[in-house]
LOMIKOL-991857 format. One record per residue (C-alpha): x, y, z negated; residue in three letters; residue number from 1. Coordinates in pm, 1 decimal. Layout:
// LOMIKOL-991857
X_Y_Z_residu_num
X_Y_Z_ALA_NUM
...
END
This chain:
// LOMIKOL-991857
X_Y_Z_residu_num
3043.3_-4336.6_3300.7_UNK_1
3156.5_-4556.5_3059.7_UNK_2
3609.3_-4561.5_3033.4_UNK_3
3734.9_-4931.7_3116.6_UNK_4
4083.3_-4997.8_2978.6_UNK_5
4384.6_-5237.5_3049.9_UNK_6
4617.9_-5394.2_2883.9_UNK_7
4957.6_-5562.7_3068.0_UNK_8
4942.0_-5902.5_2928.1_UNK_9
5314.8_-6041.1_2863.7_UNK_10
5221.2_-6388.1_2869.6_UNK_11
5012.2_-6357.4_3226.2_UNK_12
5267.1_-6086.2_3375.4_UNK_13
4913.6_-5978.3_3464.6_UNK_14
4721.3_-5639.0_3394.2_UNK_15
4430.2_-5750.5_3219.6_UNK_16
4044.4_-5564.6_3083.1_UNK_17
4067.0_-5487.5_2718.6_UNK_18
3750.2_-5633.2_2557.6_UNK_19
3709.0_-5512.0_2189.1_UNK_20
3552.4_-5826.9_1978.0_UNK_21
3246.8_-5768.2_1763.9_UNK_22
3443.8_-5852.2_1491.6_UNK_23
3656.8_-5568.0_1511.6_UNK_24
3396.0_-5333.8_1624.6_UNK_25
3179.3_-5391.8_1310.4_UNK_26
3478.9_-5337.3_1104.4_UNK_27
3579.4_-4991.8_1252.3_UNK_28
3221.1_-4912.8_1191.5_UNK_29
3252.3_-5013.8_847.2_UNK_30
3529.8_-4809.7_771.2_UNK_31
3428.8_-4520.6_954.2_UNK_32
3101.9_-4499.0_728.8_UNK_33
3332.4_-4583.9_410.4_UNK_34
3529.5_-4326.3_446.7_UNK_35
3232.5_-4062.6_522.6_UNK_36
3114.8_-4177.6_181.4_UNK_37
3404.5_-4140.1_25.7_UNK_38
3481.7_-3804.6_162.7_UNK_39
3135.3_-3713.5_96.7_UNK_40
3159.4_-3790.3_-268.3_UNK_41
3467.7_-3590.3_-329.4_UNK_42
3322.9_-3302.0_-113.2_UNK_43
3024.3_-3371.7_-370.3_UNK_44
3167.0_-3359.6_-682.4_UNK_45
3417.7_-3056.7_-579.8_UNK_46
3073.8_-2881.0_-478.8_UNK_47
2912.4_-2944.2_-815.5_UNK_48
3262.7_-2855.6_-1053.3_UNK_49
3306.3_-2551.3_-912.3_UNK_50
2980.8_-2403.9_-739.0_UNK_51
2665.1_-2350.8_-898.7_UNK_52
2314.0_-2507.6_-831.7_UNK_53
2024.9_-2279.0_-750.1_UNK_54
1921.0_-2430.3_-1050.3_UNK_55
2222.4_-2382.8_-1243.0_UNK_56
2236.3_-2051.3_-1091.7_UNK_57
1884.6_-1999.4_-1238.9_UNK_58
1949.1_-2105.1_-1589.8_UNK_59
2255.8_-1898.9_-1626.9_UNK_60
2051.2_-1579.0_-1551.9_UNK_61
1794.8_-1695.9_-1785.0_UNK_62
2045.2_-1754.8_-2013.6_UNK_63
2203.2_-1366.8_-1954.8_UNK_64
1892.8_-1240.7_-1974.1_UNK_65
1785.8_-1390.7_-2334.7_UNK_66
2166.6_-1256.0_-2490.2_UNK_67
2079.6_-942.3_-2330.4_UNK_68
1741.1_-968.0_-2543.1_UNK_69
1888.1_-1133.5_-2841.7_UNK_70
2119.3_-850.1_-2866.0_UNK_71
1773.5_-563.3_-2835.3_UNK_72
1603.8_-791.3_-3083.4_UNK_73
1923.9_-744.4_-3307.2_UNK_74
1897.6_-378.3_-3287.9_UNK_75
1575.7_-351.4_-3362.5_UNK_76
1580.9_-618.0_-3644.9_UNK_77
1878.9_-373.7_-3810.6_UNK_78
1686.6_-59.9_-3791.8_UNK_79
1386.4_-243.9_-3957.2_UNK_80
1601.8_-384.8_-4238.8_UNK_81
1728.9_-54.3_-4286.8_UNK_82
1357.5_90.4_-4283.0_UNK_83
1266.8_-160.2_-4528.4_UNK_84
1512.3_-83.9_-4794.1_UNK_85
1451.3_290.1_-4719.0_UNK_86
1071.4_217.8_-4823.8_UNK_87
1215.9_-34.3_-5119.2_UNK_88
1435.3_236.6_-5247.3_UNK_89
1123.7_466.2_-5257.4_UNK_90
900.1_282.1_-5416.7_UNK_91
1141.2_189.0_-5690.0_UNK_92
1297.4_569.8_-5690.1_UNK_93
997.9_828.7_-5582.8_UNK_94
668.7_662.1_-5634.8_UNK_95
690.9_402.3_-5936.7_UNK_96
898.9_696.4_-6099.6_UNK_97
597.4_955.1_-6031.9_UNK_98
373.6_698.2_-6250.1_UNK_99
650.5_605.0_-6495.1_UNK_100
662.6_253.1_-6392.3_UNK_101
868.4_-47.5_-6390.2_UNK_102
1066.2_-47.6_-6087.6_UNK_103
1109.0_-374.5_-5888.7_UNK_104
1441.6_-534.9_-5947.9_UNK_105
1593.5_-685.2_-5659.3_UNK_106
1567.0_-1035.0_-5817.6_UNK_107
1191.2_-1033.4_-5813.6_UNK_108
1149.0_-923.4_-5430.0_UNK_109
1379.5_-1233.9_-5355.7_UNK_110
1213.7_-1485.7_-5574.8_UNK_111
869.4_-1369.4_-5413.8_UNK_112
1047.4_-1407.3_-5017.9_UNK_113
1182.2_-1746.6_-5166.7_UNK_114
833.9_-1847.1_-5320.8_UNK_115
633.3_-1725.1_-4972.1_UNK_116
609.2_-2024.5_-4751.1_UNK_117
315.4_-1877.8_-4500.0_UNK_118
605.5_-1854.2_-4220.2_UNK_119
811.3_-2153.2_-4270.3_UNK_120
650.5_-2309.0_-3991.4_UNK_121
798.3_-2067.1_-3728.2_UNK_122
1138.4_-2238.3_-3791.0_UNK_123
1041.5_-2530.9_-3547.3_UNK_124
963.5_-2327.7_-3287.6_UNK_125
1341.9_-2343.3_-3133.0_UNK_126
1629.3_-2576.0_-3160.1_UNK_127
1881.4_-2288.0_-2981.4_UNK_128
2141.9_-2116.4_-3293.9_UNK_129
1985.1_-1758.6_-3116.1_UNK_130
1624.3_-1852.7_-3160.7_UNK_131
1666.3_-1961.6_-3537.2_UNK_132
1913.6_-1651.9_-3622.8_UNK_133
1631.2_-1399.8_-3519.6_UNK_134
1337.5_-1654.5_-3653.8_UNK_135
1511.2_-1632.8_-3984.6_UNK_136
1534.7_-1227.6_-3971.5_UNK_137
1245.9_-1194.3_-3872.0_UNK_138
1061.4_-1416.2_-4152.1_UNK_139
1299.4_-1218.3_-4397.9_UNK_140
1179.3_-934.7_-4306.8_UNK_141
799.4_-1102.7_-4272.1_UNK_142
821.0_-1172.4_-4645.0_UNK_143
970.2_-789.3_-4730.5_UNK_144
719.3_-637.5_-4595.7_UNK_145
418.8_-868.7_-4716.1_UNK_146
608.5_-766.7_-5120.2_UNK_147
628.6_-441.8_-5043.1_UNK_148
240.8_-434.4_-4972.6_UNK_149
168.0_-594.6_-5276.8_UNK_150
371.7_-347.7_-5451.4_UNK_151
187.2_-38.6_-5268.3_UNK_152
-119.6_-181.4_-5346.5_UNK_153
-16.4_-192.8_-5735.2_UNK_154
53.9_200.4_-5663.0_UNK_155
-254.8_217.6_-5499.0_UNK_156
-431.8_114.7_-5853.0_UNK_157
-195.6_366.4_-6069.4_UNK_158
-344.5_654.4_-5807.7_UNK_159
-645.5_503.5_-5920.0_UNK_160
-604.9_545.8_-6269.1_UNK_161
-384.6_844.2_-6256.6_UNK_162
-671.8_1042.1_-6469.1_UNK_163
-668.1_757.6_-6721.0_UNK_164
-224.8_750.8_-6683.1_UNK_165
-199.8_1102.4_-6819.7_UNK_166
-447.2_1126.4_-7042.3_UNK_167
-250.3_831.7_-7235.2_UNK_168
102.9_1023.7_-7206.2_UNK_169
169.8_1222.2_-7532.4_UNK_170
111.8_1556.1_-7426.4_UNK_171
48.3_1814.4_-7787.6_UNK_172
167.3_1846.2_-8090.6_UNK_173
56.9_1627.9_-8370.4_UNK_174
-22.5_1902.5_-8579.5_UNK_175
-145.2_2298.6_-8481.7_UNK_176
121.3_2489.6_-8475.5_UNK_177
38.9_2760.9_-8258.2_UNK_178
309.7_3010.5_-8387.0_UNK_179
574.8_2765.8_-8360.8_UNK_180
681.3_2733.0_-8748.7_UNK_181
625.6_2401.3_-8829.3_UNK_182
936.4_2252.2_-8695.9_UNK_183
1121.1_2170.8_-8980.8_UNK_184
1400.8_1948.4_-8816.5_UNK_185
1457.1_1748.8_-8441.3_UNK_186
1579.7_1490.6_-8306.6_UNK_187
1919.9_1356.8_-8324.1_UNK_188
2152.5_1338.1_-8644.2_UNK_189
2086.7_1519.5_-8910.2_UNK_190
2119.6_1551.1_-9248.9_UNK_191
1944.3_1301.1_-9484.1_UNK_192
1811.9_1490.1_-9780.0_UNK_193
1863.0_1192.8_-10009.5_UNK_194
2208.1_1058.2_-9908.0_UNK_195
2293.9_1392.7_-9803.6_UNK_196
2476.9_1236.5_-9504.5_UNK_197
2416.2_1279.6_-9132.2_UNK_198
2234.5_980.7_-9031.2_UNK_199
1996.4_941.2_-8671.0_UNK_200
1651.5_1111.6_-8702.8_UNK_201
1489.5_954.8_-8454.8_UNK_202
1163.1_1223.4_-8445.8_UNK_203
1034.0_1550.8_-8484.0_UNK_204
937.5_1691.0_-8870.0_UNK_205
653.1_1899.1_-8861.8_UNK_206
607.1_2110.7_-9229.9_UNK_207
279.8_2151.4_-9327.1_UNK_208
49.6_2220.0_-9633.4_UNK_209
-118.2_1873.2_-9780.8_UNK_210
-386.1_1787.8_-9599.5_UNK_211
-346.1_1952.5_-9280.1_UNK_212
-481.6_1750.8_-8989.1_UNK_213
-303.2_1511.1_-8756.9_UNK_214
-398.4_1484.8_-8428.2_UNK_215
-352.9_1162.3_-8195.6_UNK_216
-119.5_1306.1_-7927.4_UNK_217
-279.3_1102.8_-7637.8_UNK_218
-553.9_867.7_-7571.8_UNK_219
-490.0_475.8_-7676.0_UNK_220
-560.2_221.8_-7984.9_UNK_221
-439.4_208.9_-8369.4_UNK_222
-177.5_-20.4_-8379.3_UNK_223
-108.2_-16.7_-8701.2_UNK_224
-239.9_213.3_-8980.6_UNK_225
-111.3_144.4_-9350.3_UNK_226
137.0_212.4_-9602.8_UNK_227
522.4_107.6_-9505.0_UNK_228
731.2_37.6_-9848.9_UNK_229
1082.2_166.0_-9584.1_UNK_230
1015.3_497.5_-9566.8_UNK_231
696.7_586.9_-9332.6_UNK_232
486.0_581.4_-9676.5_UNK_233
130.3_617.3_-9528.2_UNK_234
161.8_590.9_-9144.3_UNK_235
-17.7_526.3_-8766.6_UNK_236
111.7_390.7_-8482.1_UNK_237
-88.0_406.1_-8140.8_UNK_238
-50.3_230.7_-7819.1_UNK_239
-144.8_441.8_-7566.8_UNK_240
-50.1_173.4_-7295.3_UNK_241
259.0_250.3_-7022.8_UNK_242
486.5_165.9_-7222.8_UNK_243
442.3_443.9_-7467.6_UNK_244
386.7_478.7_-7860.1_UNK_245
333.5_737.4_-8075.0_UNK_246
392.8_689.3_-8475.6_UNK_247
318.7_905.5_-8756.6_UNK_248
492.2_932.7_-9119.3_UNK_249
439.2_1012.1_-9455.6_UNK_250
40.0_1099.1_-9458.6_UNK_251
-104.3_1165.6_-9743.5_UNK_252
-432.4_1002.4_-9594.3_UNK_253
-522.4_773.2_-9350.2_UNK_254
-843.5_845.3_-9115.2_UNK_255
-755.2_622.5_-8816.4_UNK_256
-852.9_215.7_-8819.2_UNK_257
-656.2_-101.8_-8679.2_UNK_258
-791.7_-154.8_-8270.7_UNK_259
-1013.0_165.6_-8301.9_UNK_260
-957.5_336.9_-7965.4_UNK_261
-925.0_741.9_-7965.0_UNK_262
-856.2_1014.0_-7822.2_UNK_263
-553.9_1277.1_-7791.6_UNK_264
-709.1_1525.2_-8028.5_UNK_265
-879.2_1343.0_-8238.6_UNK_266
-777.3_1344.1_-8632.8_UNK_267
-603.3_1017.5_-8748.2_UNK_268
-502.6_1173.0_-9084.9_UNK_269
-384.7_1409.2_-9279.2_UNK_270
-1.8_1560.5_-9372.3_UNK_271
140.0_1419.9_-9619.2_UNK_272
423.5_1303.5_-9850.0_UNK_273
466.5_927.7_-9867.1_UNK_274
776.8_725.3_-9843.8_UNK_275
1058.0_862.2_-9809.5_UNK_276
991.3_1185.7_-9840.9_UNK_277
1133.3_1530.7_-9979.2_UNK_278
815.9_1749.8_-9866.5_UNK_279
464.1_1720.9_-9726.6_UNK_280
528.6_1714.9_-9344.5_UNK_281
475.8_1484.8_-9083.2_UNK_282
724.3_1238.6_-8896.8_UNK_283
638.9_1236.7_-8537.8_UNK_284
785.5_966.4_-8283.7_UNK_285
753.9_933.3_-7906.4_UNK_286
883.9_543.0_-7767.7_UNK_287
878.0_472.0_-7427.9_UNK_288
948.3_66.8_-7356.7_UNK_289
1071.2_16.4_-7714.3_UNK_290
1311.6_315.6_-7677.6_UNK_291
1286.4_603.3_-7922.7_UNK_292
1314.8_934.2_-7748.6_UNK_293
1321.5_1306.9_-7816.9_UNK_294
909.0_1422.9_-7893.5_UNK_295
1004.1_1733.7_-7737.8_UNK_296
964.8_1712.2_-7392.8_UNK_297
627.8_1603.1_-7485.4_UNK_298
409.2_1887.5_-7549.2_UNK_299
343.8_2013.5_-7162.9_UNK_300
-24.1_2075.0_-7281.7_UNK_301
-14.6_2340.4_-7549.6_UNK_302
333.2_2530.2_-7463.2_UNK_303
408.7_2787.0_-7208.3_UNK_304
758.1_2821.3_-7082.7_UNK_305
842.8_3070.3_-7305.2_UNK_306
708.8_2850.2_-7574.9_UNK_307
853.6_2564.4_-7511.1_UNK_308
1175.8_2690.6_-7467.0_UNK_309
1187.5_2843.9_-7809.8_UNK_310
1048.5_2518.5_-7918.9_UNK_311
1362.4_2347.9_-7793.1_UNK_312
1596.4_2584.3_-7964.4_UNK_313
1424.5_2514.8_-8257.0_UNK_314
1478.9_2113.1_-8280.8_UNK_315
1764.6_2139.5_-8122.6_UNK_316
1880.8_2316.6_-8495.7_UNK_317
2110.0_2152.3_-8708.1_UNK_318
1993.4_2113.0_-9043.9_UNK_319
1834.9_1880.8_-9316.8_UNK_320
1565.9_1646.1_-9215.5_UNK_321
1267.5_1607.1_-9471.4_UNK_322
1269.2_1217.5_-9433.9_UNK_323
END
C-alpha cells in the first residue's frame, strides 16, 4: 500500500496531501542516475589503476614467462659462445698447427660474420629490446659457426692432401752423410772466414769432396737455379709449397731447371765452391713463410734419436763457417 503524506499548510491553517510535481520527480531521477554514473566511473577507474584485467592478468604471465625464457635462452647462448671459441681456439691452436697452417686471425672471422647477410632478415621478426638482443646472438653465433665450417672444410682438404703435405716438408739431408761428418758449421753466428768476424749464418754447411751429389730435400719446383754474384755462387732454390723453401749454395754444377718439378731425393747438383766460398761444401737453408730457420730439426727421415741428437751437438758447435 502505497504511503500518503501531509503537510500543515501555514497559509490554510489546514493539514493538507503532499503531491510531488513531475517536475521535481524527473529531476530526483536525474540526479539519482547522475550520481550512479559518476560513482560508477570512479569505482571504474579505481578498479582499472589498481586491479588487473583477466587480460592484463594474462599478459603479465606471458610476459613472466618469456623473461623466464629469455633468461634460459641467455644461458644457453653463453655456453655456445664459449663452445665456439673453444672450437676457434682449436682450430687455430691444435689442428691448423698439426698441418702447419695459417691460423685464422680474429679480424678475418669478423669481416666474414660482417660480410654474411643470409640472416639479416631475422631482425624483423620482433620489435621487443628481448627479441632483438637474442636475434642478434643468435645470428652472431649463426655466422661463427657457418666460418668455422668453412674453415673445417679447408682442414678437411689438408687431411686430404696430408700424403702430398709431408712429402713437400724438408725431411733429409741435402747431401749423404750417413756417419755424420759432414757438418762443417750450424746455424746461428759464427765466424766468417773472410772478415773473420762473427756474423749470422743463417744455414747448415755440409763439407764434401767436389762433385758429391745434392739431393732435393723434399718434393716441389726449381725456383731459381743460377749463379748469384753475393755469395751463393752456383745455387737452387725450391718451392716445395706451405710456405716452405729450401736453397742450396756454392755448387760447383747445376743439374736442376727453372719450374721443373722433383722430388726429395732427386739430384739437383753437385758440391761445390762458388761464391763466397773458402771450401767445396754446400750451404743448406730451410725458410718457412719468408723466415730463415735452423735446417736441423729437419732431417726426421734419415736420423734416429741417437743420431739426431749428436747431429744437434754438432751444429750447435761454435766455430768458422765455410761461407
Amino acid at each position: 500500500m502505497k504511503k500518503i503524506k501531509y503537510f500543515y499548510n501555514t497559509h490554510t491553517l489546514r493539514y493538507e496531501k503532499l503531491i510531488t510535481p513531475l517536475r521535481v520527480k524527473l529531476l530526483r531521477i536525474f540526479g539519482f542516475i547522475a550520481a550512479a554514473s559518476v560513482s560508477a566511473a570512479i569505482i571504474v577507474a579505481i578498479a582499472f589503476q589498481y586491479i588487473d584485467s583477466p587480460k592484463e592478468k594474462l599478459l603479465l604471465q606471458q610476459n613472466e614467462d618469456l623473461r623466464n625464457s629469455y633468461s634460459i635462452f641467455q644461458a644457453e647462448i653463453r655456453r655456445l659462445q664459449q663452445e665456439m671459441a673453444e672450437l676457434e681456439k682449436r682450430d687455430n691452436d691444435v689442428y691448423r698447427a698439426i698441418f702447419e697452417a695459417t691460423p685464422i686471425p680474429d679480424s678475418a672471422r669478423v669481416k666474414e660474420m660482417e660480410n654474411n647477410k643470409e640472416m639479416a632478415m631475422v631482425r624483423g621478426m620482433g620489435e621487443s629490446q628481448l627479441v632483438s638482443d637474442m636475434t642478434n646472438q643468435l645470428n652472431n653465433l649463426a655466422r661463427r659457426a657457418a666460418y668455422q665450417e668453412k674453415s673445417y672444410n679447408e682442414i678437411d682438404g689438408m687431411l686430404k692432401n696430408k700424403e702430398k703435405l709431408l712429402a713437400s716438408i724438408p725431411a733429409i739431408q741435402p747431401v749423404s752423410n750417413k756417419d755424420l761428418n759432414r757438418i762443417a758449421s750450424g746455424f746461428g753466428y759464427r765466424i766468417d772466414p773472410v772478415y773473420k768476424v762473427a756474423k749470422f749464418h743463417a744455414g747448415l754447411d755440409f763439407a764434401a769432396p767436389q762433385g758429391t751429389p745434392i739431393y732435393a730435400t723434399a718434393d716441389g719446383v726449381i725456383k731459381e737455379a743460377n749463379y748469384n754474384a753475393g755469395g751463393y755462387g752456383n745455387h737452387v732454390i725450391i718451392n716445395h709449397g706451405y710456405g716452405y723453401e729450401t736453397l742450396y749454395g756454392h755448387m760447383y754444377k747445376i743439374k736442376a731447371r727453372v719450374g721443373e718439378r722433383i722430388k726429395r731425393g732427386e739430384v739437383i747438383g753437385y758440391v761445390g765452391s762458388t761464391g763466397k766460398s773458402t771450401g767445396p761444401h754446400c750451404h743448406y737453408e730451410v725458410h718457412k713463410s719468408g723466415e730463415r730457420i735452423d735446417p736441423v730439426y729437419y732431417f726426421s727421415n734419415d736420423l734416429s734419436p741417437e743420431q739426431f741428437d749428436r747431429l744437434l751437438k754438432l751444429a750447435a758447435a761454435s766455430n768458422q763457417s765455410f761461407d
